[in-house]
C-alpha positions in Angstrom: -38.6 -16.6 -34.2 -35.5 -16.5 -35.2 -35.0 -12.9 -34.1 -36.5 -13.6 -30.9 -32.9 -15.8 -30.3 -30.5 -13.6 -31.1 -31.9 -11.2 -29.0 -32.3 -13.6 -26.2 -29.1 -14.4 -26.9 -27.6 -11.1 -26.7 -29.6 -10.3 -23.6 -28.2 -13.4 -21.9 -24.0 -12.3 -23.0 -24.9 -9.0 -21.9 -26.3 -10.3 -18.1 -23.1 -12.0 -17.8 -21.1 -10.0 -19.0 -22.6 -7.5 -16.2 -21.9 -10.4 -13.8 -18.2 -10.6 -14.8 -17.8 -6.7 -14.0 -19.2 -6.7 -10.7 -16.9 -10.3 -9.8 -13.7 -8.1 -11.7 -14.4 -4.8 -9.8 -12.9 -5.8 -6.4 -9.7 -7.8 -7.6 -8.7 -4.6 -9.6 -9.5 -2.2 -6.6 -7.3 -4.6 -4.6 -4.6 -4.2 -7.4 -4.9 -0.4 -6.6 -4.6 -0.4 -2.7 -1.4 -2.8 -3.5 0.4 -0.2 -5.3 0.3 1.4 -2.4 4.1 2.2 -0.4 4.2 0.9 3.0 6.1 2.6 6.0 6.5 1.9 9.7 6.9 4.6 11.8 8.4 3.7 15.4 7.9 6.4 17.9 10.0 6.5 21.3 11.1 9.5 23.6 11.4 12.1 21.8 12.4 10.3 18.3 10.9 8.9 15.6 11.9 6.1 13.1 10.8 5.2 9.7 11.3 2.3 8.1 12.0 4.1 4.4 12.9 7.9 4.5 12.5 7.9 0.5 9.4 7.0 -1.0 7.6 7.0 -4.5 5.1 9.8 -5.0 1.3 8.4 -4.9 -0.3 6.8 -1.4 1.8 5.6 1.2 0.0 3.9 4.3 2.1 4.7 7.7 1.8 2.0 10.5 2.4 4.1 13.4 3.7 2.4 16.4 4.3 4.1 19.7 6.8 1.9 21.8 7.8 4.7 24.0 5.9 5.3 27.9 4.0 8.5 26.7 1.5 9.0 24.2 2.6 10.6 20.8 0.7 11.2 17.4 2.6 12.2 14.2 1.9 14.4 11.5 2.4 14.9 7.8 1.3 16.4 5.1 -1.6 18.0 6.5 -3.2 14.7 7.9 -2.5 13.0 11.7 -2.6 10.3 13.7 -4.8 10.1 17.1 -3.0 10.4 20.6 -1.1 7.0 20.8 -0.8 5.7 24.2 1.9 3.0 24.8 2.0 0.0 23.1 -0.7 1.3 20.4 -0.4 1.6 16.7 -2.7 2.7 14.1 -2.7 3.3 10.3 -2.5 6.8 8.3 -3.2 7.0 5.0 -1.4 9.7 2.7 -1.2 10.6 -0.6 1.6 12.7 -2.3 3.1 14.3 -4.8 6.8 14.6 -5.4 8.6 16.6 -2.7 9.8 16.9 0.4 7.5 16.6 3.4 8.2 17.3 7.4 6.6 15.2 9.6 6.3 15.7 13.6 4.6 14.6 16.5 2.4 17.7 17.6 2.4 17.0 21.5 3.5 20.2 23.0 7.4 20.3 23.1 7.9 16.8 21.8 9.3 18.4 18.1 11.6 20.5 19.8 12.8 17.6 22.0 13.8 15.8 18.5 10.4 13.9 17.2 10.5 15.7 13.4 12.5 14.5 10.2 11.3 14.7 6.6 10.8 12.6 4.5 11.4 12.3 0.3 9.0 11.7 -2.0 10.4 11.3 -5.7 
């Protein structure tokens, strides 16, 4: 009987400890996504302005704005943001390594008209 217990009681630390995991899980993915650097990217015609053009390497989550009177996008890294119209914003999630990156916004002739820079990732 007195076997019976201890195995009841190990069954019943073992339940919660299962319980504290799955409570625990979600605070440390939050911690994660917190690390993550934040930059606002303000497009107008034909330029573009971040808020922080240095940045730690790992993600960094762009809040692209578009507060110009045509729609833009902008690129980096391989990834891009839908066709902004006016007064829209949207988020782009990117992670990097340490470098230096070129961003744009890929609407025909809107680069060449001045909406590229790079930005520094140490």
């Amino acid at each position: 009987m007195h076997r019976l217990s201890l195995t009841a009681r190990l069954m019943s630390a073992a339940a919660l400890l299962a319980v504290l995991g799955i409570v625990a899980a979600p605070a440390l993915g939050a911690r994660s996504h917190a690390s993550a650097t934040a930059v606002t990217v303000t497009a107008t015609e034909f330029k573009f302005k971040l808020s922080k053009l240095s940045v730690p390497h790992g993600t960094v989550v762009f809040t692209f704005v578009n507060k110009g009177k045509i729609a833009h996008d902008f690129k980096i890294n391989g990834k891009k943001t839908s066709l902004m119209k006016p007064g829209k914003s949207t988020k782009l999630t990117v992670t990097f390594k340490a470098g230096k990156f070129k961003y744009l916004c890929t609407v025909p002739g809107h680069s060449a008209l001045g909406m590229k820079g790079t930005l520094t990732v140490k």
